[in-house]
N, C-alpha and C positions, 0 to 999 in steps of 0.2 A: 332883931337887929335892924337899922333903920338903913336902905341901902344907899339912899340920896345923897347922904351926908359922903361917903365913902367915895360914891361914883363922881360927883365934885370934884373930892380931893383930886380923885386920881386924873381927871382930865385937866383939872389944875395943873398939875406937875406938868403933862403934857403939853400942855400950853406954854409955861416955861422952857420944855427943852428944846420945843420945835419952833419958838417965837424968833430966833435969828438965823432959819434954814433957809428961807425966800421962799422963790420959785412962786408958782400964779395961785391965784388964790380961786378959784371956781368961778363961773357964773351960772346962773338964771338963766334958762329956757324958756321959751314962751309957751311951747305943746311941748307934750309929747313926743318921742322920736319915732316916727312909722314902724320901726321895726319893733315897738316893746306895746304889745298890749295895754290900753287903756281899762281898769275897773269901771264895771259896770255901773252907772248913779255915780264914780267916784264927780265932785268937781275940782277943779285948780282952783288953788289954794296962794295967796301973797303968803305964804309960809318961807322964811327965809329957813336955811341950814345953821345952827348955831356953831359959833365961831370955833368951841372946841371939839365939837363931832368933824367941821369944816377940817380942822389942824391933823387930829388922829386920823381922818380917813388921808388926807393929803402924805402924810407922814410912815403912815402902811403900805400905800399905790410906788410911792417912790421906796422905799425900801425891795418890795415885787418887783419893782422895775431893773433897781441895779442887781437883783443875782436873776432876772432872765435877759434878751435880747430885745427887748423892747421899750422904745423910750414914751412913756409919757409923763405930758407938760403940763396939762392942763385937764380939769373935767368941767361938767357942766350937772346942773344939778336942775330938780324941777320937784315942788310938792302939791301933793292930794289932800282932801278931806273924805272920808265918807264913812257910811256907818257900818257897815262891813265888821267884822271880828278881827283879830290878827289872823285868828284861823281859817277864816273864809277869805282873807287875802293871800295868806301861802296857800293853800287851796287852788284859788284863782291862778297863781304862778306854777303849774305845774312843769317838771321838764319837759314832757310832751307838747305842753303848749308853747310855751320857749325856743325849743327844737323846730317845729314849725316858722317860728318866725325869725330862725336862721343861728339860735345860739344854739352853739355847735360844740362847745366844748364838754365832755364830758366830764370831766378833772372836776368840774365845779358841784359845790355839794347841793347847790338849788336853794330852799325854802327850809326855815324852824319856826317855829312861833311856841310861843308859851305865854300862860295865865295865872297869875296871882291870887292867895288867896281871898285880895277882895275883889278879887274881879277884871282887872285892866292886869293890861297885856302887854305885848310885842312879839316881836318877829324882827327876822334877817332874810335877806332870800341873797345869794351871787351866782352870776350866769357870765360865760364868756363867748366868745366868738371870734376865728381867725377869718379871714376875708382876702385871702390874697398876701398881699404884702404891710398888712394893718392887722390890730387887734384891738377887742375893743370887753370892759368888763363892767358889768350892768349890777350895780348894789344899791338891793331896795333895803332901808329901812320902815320899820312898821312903831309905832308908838301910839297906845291907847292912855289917855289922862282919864287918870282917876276919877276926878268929878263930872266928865263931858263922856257922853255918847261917843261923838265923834270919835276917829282914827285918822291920823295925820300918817301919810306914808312920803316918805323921803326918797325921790329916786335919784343917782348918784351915776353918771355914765364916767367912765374915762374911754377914749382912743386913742393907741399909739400907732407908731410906726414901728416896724422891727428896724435894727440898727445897720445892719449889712444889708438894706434893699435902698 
C-alpha cells in the first residue's frame, strides 16, 4: 500500500478545515535557539516548513492550548540538513540531554524514529519547558527522502504565556 497517496489526502482535508482559522502563521529563525542543542556536522538548511505540516502543527498547538492555561500565538520554525540517521538524531535528542539544557517537562514523551523497508526514515522527538510564568514546547521533525543521503530535520518551537500571569 502506497502511503504518499493517503498522507496527501489527509493533510489535504486538513488544509481545508483549518484554511479559515487565522491566527500567525510561523516564521523562520535564523540560528538555532541557545537552549536546544545543535547536531553535530548538522548545516542550516533554506528549507522552508510546508504549508500543510505548517497548518496541522499550527491547528494541534492551538487546540493544546485551549484545554490548558496557556496561550500560544505564534512559533517559529528553523530547518537542518545532515547525514545523520533518524536514529542517530533521536539518539542525539536524548531526555538527559534535553533535561540539561533546561527542558523540564517530564509529561513529554521525547524521541521515536523509524525505518522503512527500503531504507528512509523518520522520526518525531517533543520536549517542553516551564520557565516561570511561560512555557515553551520544542517539536523536531525528522524526514529522510528516499533518493538523498541527506536528513532534513524540522525544528518547530512554540512560547506561551500562561493565561492568569
Amino acid at each position: 500500500m502506497r502511503t504518499k497517496p493517503i498522507l496527501i489526502l489527509v493533510l489535504a482535508a486538513v488544509l481545508l478545515m483549518t484554511a479559515g482559522c487565522g491566527g500567525s502563521k510561523g516564521d523562520t529563525v535564523s540560528n538555532m535557539w541557545p537552549d536546544v542543542p545543535t547536531l553535530p556536522e548538522a548545516k542550516k538548511a533554506d528549507i522552508k516548513l510546508p504549508l500543510p505540516m505548517r497548518l496541522v502543527i499550527q491547528t494541534m498547538m492551538r487546540a493544546s492550548a485551549n484545554q490548558s492555561d496557556v496561550d500560544l500565538d505564534k512559533f517559529d520554525f528553523v530547518g537542518y540538513t545532515t547525514s545523520n540517521t533518524p536514529q542517530e538524531i533521536t539518539d542525539f535528542y536524548s531526555q538527559e540531554r534535553m533535561a540539561a539544557e533546561g527542558w523540564n517537562q517530564s509529561d513529554q514523551p521525547g524521541c521515536t524514529s523509524a525505518t522503512g523497508a527500503e531504507g528512509f526514515g523518520g522520526g518525531i522527538c517533543f520536549f517542553g519547558k516551564d520557565s516561570g510564568g511561560e512555557q515553551s514546547v520544542l517539536f523536531i521533525a525528522i524526514a529522510q527522502d528516499e533518493g538523498k543521503k541527506d536528513t532534513q530535520v524540522y525544528y518547530v518551537r512554540f512560547d506561551g504565556k500562561f493565561k492568569n500571569q
